[in-house]
C-alpha positions as CSV (number, residue, x, y, z in Angstrom):
1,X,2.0,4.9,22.6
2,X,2.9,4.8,19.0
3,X,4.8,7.8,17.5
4,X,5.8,8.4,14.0
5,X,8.2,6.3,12.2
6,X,9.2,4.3,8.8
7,X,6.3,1.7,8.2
8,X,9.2,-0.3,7.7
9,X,10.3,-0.1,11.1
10,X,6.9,-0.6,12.6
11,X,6.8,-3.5,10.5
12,X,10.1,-5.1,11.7
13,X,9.0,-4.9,15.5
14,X,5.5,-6.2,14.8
15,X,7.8,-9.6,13.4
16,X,9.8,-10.3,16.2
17,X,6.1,-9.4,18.1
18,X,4.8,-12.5,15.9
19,X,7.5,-14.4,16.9
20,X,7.7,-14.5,20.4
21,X,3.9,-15.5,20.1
22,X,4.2,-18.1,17.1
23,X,8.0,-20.5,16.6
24,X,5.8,-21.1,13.2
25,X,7.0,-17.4,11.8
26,X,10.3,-17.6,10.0
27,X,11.9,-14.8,8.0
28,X,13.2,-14.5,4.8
29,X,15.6,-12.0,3.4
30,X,17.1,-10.4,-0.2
31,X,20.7,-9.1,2.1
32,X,19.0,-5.6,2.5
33,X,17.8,-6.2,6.4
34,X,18.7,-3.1,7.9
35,X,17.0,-1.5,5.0
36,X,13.5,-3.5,5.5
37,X,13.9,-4.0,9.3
38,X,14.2,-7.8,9.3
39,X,17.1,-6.9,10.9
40,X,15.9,-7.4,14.5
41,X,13.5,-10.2,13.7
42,X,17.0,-11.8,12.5
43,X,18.6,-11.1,16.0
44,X,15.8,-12.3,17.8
45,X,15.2,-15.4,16.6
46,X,18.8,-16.0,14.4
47,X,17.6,-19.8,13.8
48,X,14.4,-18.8,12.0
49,X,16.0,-15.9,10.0
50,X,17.7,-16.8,6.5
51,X,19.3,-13.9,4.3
52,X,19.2,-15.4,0.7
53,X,21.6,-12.7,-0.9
54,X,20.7,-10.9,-3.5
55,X,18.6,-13.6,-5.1
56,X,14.8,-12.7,-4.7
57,X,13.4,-15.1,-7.1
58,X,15.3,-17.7,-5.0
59,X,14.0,-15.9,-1.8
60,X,10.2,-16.6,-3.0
61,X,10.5,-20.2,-3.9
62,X,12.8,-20.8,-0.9
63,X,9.8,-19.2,0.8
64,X,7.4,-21.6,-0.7
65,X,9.0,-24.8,0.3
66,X,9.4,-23.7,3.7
67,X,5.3,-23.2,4.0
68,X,4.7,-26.3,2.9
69,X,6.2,-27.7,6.4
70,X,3.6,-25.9,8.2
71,X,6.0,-23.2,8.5
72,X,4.5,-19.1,8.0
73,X,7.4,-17.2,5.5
74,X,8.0,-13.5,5.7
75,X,9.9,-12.8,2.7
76,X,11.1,-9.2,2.3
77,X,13.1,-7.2,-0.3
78,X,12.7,-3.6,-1.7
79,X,9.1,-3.3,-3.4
80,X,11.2,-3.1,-7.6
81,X,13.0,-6.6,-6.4
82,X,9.9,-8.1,-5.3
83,X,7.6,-7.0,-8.2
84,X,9.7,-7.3,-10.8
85,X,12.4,-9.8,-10.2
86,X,10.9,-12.1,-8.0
87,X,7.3,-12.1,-10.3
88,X,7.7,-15.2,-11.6
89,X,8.4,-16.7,-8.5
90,X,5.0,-15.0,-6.9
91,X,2.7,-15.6,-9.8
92,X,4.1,-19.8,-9.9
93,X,5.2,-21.0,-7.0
94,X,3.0,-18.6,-4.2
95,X,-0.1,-17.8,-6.4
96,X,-0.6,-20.8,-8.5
97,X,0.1,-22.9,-6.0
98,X,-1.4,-21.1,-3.0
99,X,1.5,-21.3,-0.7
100,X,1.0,-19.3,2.5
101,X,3.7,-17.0,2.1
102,X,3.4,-12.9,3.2
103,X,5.7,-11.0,0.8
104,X,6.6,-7.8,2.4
105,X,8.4,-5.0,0.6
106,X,9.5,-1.8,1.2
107,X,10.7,1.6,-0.2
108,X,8.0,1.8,-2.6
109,X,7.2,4.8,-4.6
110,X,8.6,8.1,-5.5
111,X,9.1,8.5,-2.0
112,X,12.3,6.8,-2.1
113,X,13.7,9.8,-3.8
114,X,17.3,9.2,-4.0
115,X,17.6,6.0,-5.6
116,X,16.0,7.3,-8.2
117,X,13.4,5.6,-11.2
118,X,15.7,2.0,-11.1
119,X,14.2,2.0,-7.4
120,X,11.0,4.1,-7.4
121,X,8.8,1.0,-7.7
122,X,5.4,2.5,-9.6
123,X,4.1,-0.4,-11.1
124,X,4.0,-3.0,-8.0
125,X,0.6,-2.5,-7.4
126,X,-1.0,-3.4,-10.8
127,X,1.1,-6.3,-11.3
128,X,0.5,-7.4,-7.8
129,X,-3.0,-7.1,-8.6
130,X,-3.1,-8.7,-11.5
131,X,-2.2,-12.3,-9.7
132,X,-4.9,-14.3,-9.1
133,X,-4.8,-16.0,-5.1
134,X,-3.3,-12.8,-3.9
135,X,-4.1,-10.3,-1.2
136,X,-2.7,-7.0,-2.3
137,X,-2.2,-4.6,1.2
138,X,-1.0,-0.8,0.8
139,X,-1.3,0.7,4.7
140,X,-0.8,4.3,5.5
141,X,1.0,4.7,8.6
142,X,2.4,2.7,11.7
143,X,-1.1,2.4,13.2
144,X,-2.2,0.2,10.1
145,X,0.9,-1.1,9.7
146,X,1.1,-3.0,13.2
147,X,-2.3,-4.0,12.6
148,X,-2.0,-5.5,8.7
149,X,1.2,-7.3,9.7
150,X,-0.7,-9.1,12.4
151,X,-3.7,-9.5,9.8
152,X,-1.4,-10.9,7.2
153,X,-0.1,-13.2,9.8
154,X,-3.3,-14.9,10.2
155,X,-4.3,-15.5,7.2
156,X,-3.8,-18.1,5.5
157,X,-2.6,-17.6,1.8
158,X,-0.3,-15.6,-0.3
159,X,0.2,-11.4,0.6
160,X,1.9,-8.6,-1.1
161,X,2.1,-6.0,1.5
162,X,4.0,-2.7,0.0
163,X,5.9,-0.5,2.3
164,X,7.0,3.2,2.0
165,X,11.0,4.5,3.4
166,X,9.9,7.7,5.1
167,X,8.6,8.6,8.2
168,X,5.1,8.1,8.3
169,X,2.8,10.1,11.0
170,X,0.1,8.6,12.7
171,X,-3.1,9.1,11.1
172,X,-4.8,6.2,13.4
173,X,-5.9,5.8,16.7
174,X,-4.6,2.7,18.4
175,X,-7.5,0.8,18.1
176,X,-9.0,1.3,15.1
177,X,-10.5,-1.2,13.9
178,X,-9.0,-3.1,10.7
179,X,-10.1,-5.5,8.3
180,X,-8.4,-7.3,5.1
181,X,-10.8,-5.5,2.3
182,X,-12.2,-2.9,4.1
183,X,-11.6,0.8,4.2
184,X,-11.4,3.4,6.9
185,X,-13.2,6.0,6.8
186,X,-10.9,8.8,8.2
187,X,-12.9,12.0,7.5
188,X,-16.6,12.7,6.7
189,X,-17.9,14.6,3.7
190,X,-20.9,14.7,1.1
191,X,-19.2,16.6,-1.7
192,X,-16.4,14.7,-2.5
193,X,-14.5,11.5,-1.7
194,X,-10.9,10.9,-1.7
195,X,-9.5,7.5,-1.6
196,X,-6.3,7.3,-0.9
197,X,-3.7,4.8,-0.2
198,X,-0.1,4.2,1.7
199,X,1.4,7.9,2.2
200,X,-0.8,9.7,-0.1
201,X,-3.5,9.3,2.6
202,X,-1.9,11.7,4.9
203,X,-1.8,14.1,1.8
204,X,-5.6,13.2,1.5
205,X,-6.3,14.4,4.8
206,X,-4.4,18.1,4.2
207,X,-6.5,18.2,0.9
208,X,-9.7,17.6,2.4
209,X,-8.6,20.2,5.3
210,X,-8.1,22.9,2.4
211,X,-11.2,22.1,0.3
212,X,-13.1,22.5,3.9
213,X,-11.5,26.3,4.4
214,X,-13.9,27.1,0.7
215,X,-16.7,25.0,1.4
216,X,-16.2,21.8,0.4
217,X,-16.1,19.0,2.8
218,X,-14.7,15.5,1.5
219,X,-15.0,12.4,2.8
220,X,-11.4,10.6,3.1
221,X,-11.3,7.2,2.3
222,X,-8.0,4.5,3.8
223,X,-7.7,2.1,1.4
224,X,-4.8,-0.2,3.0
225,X,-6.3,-3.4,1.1
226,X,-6.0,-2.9,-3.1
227,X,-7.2,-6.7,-3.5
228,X,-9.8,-7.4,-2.5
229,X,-11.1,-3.9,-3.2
230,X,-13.9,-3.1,-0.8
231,X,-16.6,-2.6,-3.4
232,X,-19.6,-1.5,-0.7
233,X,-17.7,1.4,0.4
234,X,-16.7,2.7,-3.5
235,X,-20.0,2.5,-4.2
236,X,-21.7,4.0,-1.1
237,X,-18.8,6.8,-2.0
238,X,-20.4,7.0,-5.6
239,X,-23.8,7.4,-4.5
240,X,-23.7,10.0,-1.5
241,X,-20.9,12.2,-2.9
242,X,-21.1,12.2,-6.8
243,X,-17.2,11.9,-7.5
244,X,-14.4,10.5,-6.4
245,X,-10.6,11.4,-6.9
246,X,-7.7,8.5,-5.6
247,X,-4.4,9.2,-4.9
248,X,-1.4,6.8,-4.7
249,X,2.3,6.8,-5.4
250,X,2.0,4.8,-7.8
251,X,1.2,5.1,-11.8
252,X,-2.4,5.8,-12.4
253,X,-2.7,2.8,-14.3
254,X,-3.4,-0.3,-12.9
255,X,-3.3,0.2,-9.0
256,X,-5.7,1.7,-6.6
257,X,-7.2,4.5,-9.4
258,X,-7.8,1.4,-12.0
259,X,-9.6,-0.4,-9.0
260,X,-11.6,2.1,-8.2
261,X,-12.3,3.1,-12.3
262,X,-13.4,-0.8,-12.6
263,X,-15.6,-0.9,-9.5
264,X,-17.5,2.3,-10.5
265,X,-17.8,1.6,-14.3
266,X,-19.5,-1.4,-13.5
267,X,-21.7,-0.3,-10.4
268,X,-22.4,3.1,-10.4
269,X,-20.8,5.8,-13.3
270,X,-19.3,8.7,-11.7
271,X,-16.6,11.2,-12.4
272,X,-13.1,9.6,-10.9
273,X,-9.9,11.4,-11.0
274,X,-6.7,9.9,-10.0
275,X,-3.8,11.2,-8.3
276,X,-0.5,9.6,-9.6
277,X,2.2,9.4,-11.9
278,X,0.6,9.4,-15.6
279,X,2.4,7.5,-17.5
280,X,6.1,8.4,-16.8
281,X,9.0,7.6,-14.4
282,X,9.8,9.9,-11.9
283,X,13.4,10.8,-11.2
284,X,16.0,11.0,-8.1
285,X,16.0,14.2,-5.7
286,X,17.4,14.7,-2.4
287,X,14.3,16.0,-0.5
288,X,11.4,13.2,-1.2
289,X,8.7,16.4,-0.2
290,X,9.9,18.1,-3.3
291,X,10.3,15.5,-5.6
292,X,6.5,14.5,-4.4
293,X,5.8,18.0,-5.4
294,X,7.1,18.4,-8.6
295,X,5.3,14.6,-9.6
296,X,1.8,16.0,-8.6
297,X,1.7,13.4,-5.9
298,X,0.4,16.0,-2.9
299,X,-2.7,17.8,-1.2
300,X,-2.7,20.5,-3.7
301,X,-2.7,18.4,-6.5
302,X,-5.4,16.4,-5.0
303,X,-7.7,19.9,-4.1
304,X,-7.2,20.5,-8.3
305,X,-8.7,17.2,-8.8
306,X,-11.7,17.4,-6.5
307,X,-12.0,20.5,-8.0
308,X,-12.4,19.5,-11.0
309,X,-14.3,16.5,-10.6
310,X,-17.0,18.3,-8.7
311,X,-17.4,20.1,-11.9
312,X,-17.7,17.4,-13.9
313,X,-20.0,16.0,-12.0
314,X,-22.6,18.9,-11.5
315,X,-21.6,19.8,-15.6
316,X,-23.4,16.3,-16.4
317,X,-26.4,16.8,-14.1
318,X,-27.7,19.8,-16.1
């Protein structure tokens, strides 16, 4: 049985899991191990473990080289290093040229907390999502971690996969079924749909619990893949419930609310809201709940924005 834990740490079991199976997985790694959980892959299988320092635009192209042996690269680092540092590296030497390396990266968010706005990666996601070749992953708890790690594994092409540091609880059953591209539909609901993404979708599900206490019953939406968006199910959204709201930890701009703003501006015009930081960087704080809080990024914020969206929506159908 799966109980709650880091995403991080499912993630770093699933490797050495992949490994036993496949002497093709090697691993990667920016000198921050314990911190991303390539630790044990590393102890496992020491002669298919490299820690590059801190270099991580060497740690991608070192990547690269080593898939074009037939080899499969995990390369992991925090989710500001990979994005931001190491994006030239992605966009040339993975996206362009369509290596098959999975670049996975953890503590992202405001959820980090402590290590403050220099760590709190906010942008990842819409610059992730902006490179063409890539598969852009975002999964919610250790359920869909397990199960996008394996995914990722198989397929063959360049991943960002983004990780959060907390403990995540299980919002999955075991065997849920999981698809690159495809939502989950967690909860059911004609008046509303929240999609939600990474560990705003546990936040989704306590909104949509409070909404149903006055009468309004949402439909919660797992988005775990941000590229390739799963269009059918936005749109279905659209159609049966009116509006939508997303919420990420993330900046509105660019990630899973500018997906979802895209997909429905061309499809089917609705009222969207999204959940996230609006322009701004967040700042350190001991407790992460709190400092979730005071950013808007949780269930009550989420309730205002259905809210609010519902009115819009019934507003323009007069």
């Amino acid at each position: 049985m799966i109980d709650a834990q880091p995403n991080r740490v499912m993630y770093g079991k699933t490797l050495v899991e992949l490994g036993e199976r496949d002497s093709r997985i090697v691993v990667f790694e920016a000198d921050i191990a314990k911190s991303t959980n390539t630790y044990r892959f590393g102890e496992r299988f020491p002669e298919r473990f490299f820690n590059c320092g801190a270099a991580e635009l060497n740690m991608v192209c070192m990547a690269a080289g080593a898939s074009t042996t037939g080899l499969i690269p995990f390369a992991s680092t925090f989710c500001i290093f990979a994005s931001m540092r190491a994006c030239e590296g992605i966009r040339q030497s993975l996206c362009y040229a369509k290596r098959n390396v999975k670049v996975v990266a953890t503590n992202a968010g405001v959820e980090i907390a402590g290590d403050g706005p220099s760590h709190q990666a906010v942008e990842d996601l819409a610059i992730m999502r902006s490179m063409a070749n890539l598969i852009v992953l975002s999964p919610s708890d250790p359920i869909t971690t397990r199960l996008a790690t394996h995914a990722i594994a198989h397929y063959v092409g360049p991943v960002y996969m983004r990780l959060g540091r907390q403990v995540a609880q299980v919002l999955h059953p075991e065997d849920v079924p999981f698809e690159i591209g495809r939502m989950i539909r967690l909860r059911d609901g004609g008046d509303v749909t929240i999609i939600a993404t990474g560990n705003m979708v546990e936040q989704a599900l306590i909104a949509a619990e409070e909404l149903s206490r006055s009468g309004v019953e949402a439909r919660v939406l797992d988005c775990h893949t941000i590229k390739p968006i799963d269009r059918d199910a936005i749109v279905q959204a659209a159609h049966e419930t009116g509006c939508l709201v997303t919420a990420e930890d993330h900046s509105i701009y660019g990630g899973l609310g500018g997906a979802v703003a895209e997909v429905v501006s061309e499809a089917c015009p609705v009222v969207v809201h999204r959940v996230g930081l609006a322009d701004r960087f967040a700042s350190s704080g001991r407790d992460y709940k709190a400092l979730l809080r005071r950013f808007g990024l949780h269930a009550g914020a989420i309730v205002d924005r259905a809210k609010q969206a519902m009115f819009q929506a019934k507003a323009a159908c007069r």
